[in-house]
N, C-alpha and C positions, 0 to 999 in steps of 0.2 A: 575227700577226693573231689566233692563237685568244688567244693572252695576252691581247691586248686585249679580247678580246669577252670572256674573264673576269672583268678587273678591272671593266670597265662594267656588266654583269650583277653582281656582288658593289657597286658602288656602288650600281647602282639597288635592288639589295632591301635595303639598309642605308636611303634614302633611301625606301621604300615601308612600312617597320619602323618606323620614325621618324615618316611622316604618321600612320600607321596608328593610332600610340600618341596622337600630340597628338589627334588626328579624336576618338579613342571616349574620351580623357579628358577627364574633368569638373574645372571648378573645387568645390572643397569647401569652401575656407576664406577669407574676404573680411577683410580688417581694414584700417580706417579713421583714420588719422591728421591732424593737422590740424583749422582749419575751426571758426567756433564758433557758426556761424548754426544749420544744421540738426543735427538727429540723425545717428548712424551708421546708424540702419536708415533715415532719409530719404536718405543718399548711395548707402544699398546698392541703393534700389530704384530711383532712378534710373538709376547708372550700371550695372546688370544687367537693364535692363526690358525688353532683346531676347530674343525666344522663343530664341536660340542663345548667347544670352551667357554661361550656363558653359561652355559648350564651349571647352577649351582654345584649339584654334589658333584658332577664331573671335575670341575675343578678343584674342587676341594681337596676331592683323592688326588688329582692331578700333583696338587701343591704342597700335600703332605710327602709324598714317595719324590720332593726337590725333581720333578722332569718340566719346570714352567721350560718354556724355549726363550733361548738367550740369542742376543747379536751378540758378533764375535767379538767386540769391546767391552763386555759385558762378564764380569768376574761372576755374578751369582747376583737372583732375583729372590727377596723374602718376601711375603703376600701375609698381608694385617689385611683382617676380616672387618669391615665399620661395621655392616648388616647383612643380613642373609645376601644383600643385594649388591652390596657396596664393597669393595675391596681397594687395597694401596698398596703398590708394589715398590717395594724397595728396593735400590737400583745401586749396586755396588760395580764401579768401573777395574776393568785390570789395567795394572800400570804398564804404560808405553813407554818404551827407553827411547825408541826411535825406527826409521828409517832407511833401506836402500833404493836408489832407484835403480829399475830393474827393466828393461823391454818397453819403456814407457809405464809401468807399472810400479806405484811405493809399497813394498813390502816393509811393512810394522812388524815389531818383535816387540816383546815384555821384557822384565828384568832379569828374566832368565834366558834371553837369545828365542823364545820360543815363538815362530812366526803367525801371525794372529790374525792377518787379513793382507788383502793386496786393492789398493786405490788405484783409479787413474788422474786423482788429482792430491795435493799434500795438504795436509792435515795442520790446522793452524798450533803453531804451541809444539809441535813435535820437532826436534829434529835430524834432519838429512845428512846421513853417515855416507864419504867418500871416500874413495883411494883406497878402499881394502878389497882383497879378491875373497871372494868365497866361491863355495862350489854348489851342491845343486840344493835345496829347501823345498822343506813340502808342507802346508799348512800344519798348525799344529805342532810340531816336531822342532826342534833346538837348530839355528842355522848349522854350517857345516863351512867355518873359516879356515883356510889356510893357515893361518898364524895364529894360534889360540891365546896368546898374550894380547893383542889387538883389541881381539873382542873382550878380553876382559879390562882392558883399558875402558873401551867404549861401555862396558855396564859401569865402571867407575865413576866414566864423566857423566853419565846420563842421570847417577843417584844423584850427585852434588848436583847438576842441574837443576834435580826436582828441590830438592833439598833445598836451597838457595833461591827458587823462584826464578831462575834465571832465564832470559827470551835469548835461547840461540837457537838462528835459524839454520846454522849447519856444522860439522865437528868434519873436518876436512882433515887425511891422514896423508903424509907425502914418508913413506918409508915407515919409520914409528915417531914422528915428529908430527904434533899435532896443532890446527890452526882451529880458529872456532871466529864465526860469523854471527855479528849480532846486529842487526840496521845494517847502518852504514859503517860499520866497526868490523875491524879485524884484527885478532888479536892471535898473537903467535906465542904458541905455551911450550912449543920444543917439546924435548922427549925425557919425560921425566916416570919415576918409580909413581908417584903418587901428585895430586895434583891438587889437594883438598886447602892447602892454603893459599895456592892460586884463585881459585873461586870464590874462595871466605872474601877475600879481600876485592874480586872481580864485581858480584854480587852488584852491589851498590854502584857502583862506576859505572856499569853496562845501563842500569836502569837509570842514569841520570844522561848520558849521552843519547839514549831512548827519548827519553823527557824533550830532550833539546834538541834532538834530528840532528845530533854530529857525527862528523865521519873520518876517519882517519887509520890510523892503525897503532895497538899496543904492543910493544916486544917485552913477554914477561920469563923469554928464556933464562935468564939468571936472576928471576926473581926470587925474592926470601922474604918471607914472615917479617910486614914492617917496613918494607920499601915501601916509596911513592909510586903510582902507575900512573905512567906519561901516554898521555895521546898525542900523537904526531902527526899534521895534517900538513897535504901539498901546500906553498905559496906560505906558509907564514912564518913570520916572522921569530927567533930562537925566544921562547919567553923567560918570562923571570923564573919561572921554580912557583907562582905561587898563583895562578891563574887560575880559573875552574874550568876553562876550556867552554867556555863562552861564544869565544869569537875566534871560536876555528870554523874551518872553508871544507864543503866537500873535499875528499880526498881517493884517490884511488892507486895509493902506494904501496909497496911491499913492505913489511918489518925490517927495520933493519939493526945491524948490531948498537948495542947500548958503547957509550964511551965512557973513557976511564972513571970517569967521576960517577957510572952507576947508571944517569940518566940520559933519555933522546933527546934530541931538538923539539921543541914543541910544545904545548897545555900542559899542563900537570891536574888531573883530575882526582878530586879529593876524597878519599873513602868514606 
C-alpha cells in the first residue's frame, strides 16, 4: 500500500509539473501558412483575439475542441504545434463564386449561393454578377433569387471560371442571356443550357488579349466546339481570318450577329 501511495504521489506531481509548465507558458511564435484571401497578420489577429489565447494549454484545449476563430473567407484553421511555444496555422480559404452589388455594398457568396461577407470595396479576382433581382439575404444563409435557374447558371459559370483560371471582371445577365467582361473584352455567350465549351475554348483567348491590353468584343452566341473566336474591334480593318489580334484598337462596341460564313468582321484570336 505505501508503494502505491508513492507511485501516485510521484504521478501526480509529474502531472502538476507538467500543468504547471503548459499554464505559465506562453505562445511566442505564430506562423501562418496557406490561404490567399487575407494577410498573415489578418489570420494572427483573428485566430489569437482571446485575452488567454497565448497561453499554451488554453489554446491547445482551444484547438483541439476546432473553436480557433476564423474571418469570414476562411473555410477552417488547423494548428501544427513546432514547440510548446511555436505554432503554424493552416489556413484553408472557402471558395468565392462571386459578387452583388448591393446599397454601395459587394456581397460575396460561395459555391453554394451562401452569403459570406459584405465589402465596401470589390475584391480583386472575384467577379461582379448583374441584371438578376433577388430578394432579401442574410449573412450565412443561401441568397434568395427570383429565378432559381439564374443562379444556377451563375454557380455554373463561376466553377468553369475557377476551373479555367479565367480573369472576368463581371458576368452581366440581360434576361437569361449572358455577357461576361474581361479587360477591355466583352464577350456575348447568349443563353445557353451549358457553357463549359464556351470557356474550354475562351480560357486561353481572354489571357492573351490580357497579355496585350486588347479591347473589343466577341460574339460566341452560336458558337460550337472547334470554332475560331473572332475579336472584333472599332475602326479596323475586316482582316484575313489569320491574325492573332495584335493590332486591334481600343474598342467600345456591342456584339454583334456573326454572318453567314460563321465569322465577325475583325482579329481572329488563336486558342
Amino acid at each position: 500500500m505505501k508503494h502505491i501511495k508513492i507511485i501516485i504521489g510521484v504521478i501526480l506531481g509529474i502531472l502538476l509539473i507538467v500543468s504547471g509548465t503548459f499554464f505559465f507558458l506562453k505562445i511566442t511564435q505564430v506562423k501562418v501558412e496557406g490561404g490567399d484571401i487575407y494577410s498573415d497578420q489578418q489570420i494572427i489577429a483573428s485566430a489569437m483575439s482571446d485575452k488567454y489565447a497565448y497561453h499554451t494549454l488554453y489554446f491547445l484545449a482551444k484547438s483541439k475542441l476546432g473553436h480557433v476563430d476564423c474571418l469570414p473567407f476562411v473555410q477552417e484553421i488547423d494548428v501544427e504545434w513546432d514547440s510548446p511555444t511555436g505554432i503554424v496555422l493552416h489556413v484553408y480559404d472557402k471558395t468565392i463564386s462571386g459578387c452583388v452589388k448591393y446599397m454601395g455594398q459587394y456581397i460575396y457568396f460561395d459555391k453554394d449561393g451562401v452569403v459570406l461577407q459584405s465589402l465596401t470595396e470589390p475584391m480583386d479576382g472575384v467577379p461582379v454578377v448583374t441584371g438578376i433581382k433577388f430578394g432579401k439575404f442574410t449573412m450565412n444563409e443561401a441568397f434568395e433569387v427570383k429565378d432559381d435557374t439564374l443562379f444556377e447558371t451563375i454557380m455554373n459559370l463561376s466553377r468553369l471560371i475557377r476551373h479555367y483560371k479565367v480573369k472576368v471582371d463581371q458576368i452581366k445577365f440581360d434576361g437569361r442571356n449572358v455577357t461576361l467582361y474581361s479587360g477591355k473584352v466583352e464577350v456575348y455567350l447568349g443563353q445557353k443550357d451549358f457553357y463549359d465549351d464556351d470557356m474550354a475554348a475562351l480560357a486561353s483567348v481572354l489571357k492573351k488579349t490580357r497579355k496585350k491590353d486588347l479591347a473589343g468584343t466577341i460574339n460566341m452566341e452560336n458558337f460550337t466546339s472547334g470554332d475560331r473566336i473572332i475579336l472584333k474591334t472599332a475602326g479596323d480593318t475586316p482582316a484575313d481570318g489569320t491574325s492573332d489580334a495584335s493590332d486591334s484598337q481600343d474598342a467600345d462596341a456591342q456584339p454583334t450577329d456573326q454572318p453567314d460564313d460563321g465569322q465577325t468582321e475583325g482579329d481572329s484570336v488563336e486558342q
